[in-house]
N, C-alpha and C positions, 0 to 999 in steps of 0.2 A: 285689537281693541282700538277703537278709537278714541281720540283724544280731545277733550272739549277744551276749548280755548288754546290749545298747547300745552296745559299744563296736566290736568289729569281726568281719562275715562268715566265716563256715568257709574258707571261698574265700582271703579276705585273711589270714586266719590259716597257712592251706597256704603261700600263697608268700610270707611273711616267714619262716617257716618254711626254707624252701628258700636261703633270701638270709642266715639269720643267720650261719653258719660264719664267721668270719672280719671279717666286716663291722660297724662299730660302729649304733648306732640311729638316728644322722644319716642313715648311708650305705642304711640299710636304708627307712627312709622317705622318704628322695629321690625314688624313682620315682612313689611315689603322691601328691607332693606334697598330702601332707595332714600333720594335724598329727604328730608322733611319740609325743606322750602318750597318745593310747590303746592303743598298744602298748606302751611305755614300762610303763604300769600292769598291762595286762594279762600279760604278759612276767614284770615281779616278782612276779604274784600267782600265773602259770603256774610257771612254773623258778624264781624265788627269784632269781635271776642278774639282775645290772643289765647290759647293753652287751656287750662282745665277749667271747668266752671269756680268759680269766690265764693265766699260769704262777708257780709260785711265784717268788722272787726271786733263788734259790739256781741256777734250770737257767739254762746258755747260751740266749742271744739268738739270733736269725737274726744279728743285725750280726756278735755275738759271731764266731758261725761263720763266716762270709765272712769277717772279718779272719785265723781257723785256715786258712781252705781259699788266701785269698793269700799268710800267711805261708809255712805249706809248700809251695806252688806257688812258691814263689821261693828256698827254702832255708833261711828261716829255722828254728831248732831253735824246737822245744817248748817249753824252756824260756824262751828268749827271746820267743816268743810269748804263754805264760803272763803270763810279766813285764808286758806293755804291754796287758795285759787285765786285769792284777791278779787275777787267778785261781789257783790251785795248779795247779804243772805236772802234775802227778797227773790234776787234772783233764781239762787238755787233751791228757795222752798217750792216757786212756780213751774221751777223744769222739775220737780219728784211731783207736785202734784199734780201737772198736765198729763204727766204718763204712769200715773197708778198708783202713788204715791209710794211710800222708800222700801216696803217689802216688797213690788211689783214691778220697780223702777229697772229699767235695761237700757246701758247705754248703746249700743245697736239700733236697737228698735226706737230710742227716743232718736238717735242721730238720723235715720231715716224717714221719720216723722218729720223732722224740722226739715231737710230737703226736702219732702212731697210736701208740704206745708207753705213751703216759701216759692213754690211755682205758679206764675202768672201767666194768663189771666185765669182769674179767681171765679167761679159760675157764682152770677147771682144767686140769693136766696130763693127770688121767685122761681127763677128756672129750677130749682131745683124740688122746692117744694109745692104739689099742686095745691094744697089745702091752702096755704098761706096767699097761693096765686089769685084764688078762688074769692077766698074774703077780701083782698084787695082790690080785683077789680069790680067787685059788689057793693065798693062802698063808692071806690072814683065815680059809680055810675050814680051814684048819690051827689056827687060833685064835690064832697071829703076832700080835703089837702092833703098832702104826704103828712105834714104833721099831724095833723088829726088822726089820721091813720096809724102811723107808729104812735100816738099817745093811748091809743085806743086799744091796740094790739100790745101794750106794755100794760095797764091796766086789765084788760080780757084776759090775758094769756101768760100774767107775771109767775105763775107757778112753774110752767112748762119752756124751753127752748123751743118747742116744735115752730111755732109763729114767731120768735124775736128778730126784727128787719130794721135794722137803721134804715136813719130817714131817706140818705143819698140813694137806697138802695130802692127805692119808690120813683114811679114814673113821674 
C-alpha cells in the first residue's frame, strides 16, 4: 500500500473514514493497532475537527432523553421531569411533542432525529418542494418581492405546511 503524504494510505484513509461517525480516535485506531497520531494529525489537518463529532451544550443528551422517555413511561409530568434534569419545562414539553408526544416519545429515535436534524447544509424548501417552486417562480415573473411572496403564501396556504417558506429562503 502506498502511503499518501507519509502518513497514511487512500485505502486506510477510506476505512477510518467509514469508522469515524460516532467513534472517538482511540476507538477508531484500535483495529489497526497502529499508532493514532497519524491520523490524529492527518484528521486536524483534513476536517479541522479533533475526535468524535459535539453537540452544543445547550441540546439534550441521549442520557437526557432516556430519563424523558422513563419519566413519561411511568407518569411522571413534564414538569417534574424538567425539574430533575434542570432544564425548562418548555423544553422538555417541545422534545415529547416533536417526536410523538409522551405515549410515542423514544429516546433513541428522538436522539437520532436531533443528529439527522442538526446536519448542514440544510436543502432549501424550494429545492425541495416543486409545488412551492412553481408558485414562486410565477409570481417573481410578476415582479412580487420575497416579502410579498412569503406574505402571500402565509395567507394562501396558513392551513397547510406544504408552501411555508421564510423570506431568506426566496431568491
Amino acid at each position: 500500500m502506498s502511503k499518501v503524504n507519509g502518513w497514511l494510505s487512500t485505502a486506510q484513509k477510506s476505512e477510518l473514514w467509514c469508522r469515524w461517525k460516532g467513534q472517538s480516535l482511540h476507538e477508531i485506531g484500535a483495529p489497526s493497532a497502529r499508532s493514532i497520531r497519524p491520523f490524529a494529525v492527518w484528521w486536524r489537518v483534513t476536517v479541522g475537527l479533533s475526535g468524535r463529532p459535539s453537540r452544543s451544550g445547550r441540546v439534550l443528551t441521549a442520557v437526557e432523553r432516556e430519563d424523558i422517555s422513563r419519566g413519561s413511561a411511568s407518569g411522571v409530568s413534564l414538569r417534574k421531569i424538567a425539574q430533575l434534569l434542570d432544564r425548562a419545562a418548555s423544553t422538555v414539553s417541545r422534545e415529547v411533542a416533536r417526536h410523538g408526544g409522551a405515549s410515542e416519545y423514544r429516546a433513541n429515535e428522538a436522539d437520532q432525529r436531533a443528529w439527522d436534524s442538526a446536519l448542514r447544509p440544510k436543502p432549501c424548501l424550494l429545492a425541495m418542494r416543486e409545488q412551492l417552486r412553481e408558485v414562486v417562480a410565477s409570481k417573481l415573473l410578476l415582479d412580487w418581492s420575497p416579502e410579498q411572496i412569503s406574505g402571500w403564501l402565509t395567507t394562501q396556504y396558513s392551513t397547510t405546511r406544504v408552501c411555508a417558506c421564510p423570506t431568506n429562503d426566496l431568491p
